[in-house]
N, C-alpha and C positions, 0 to 999 in steps of 0.2 A: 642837395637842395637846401636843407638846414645846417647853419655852420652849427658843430657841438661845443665849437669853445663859446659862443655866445648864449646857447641851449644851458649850459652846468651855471656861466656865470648869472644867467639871467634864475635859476634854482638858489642860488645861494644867496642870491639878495633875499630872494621869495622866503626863503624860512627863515633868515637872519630875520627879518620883518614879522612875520609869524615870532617870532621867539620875543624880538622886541615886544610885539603886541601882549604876549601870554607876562611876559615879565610886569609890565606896565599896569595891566589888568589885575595880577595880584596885589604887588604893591599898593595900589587904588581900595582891594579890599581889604587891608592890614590896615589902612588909616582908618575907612568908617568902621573897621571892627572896632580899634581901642580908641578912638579920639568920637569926642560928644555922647558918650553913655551912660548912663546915671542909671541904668536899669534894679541897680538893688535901693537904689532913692537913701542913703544913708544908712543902710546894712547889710551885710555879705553875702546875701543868697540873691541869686537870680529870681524872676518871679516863678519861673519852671521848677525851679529848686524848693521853692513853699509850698508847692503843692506833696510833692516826693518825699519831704520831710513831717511831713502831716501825717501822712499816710504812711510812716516807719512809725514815726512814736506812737500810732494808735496798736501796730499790730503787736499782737503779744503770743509769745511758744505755748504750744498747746499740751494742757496735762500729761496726753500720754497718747501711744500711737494710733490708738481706735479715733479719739479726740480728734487729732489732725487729718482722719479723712472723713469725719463727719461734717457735712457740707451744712448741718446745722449750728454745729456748735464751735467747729472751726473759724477762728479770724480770716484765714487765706482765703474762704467761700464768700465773706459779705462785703457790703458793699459800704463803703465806711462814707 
């Protein structure tokens, strides 16, 4: 009832097209990734990065090992 050589040929187009689309589609995101971004606005860090970095330089190694799981006195416990 169904010819198979037209069944495989009419499959090959279908993912070649599928594959086209998936290609096209990245390509599409590689451009608005790197083109029109000014996110760091004239300095290197992301704005997700200023936050991350704020919150490295404040924490500081703690005395000693009772210190670092005192949830009082420990940096890693508060909320900076």
């Amino acid at each position: 009832m169904f010819d198979s050589r037209f069944d495989s040929k009419q499959s090959l187009w279908m993912r070649l097209l599928i594959e086209l689309l998936l290609v096209i589609l990245i390509l599409v995101g590689v451009i608005f990734r790197f083109s029109w971004s000014d996110w760091h606005q004239g300095t290197n860090l992301h704005p997700d990065e200023y936050g991350l970095t704020n919150t490295l330089v404040q924490l500081e190694p703690p005395q000693s090992l009772v210190d670092y799981f005192n949830p009082i006195t420990s940096m890693i416990w508060r909320e900076i």
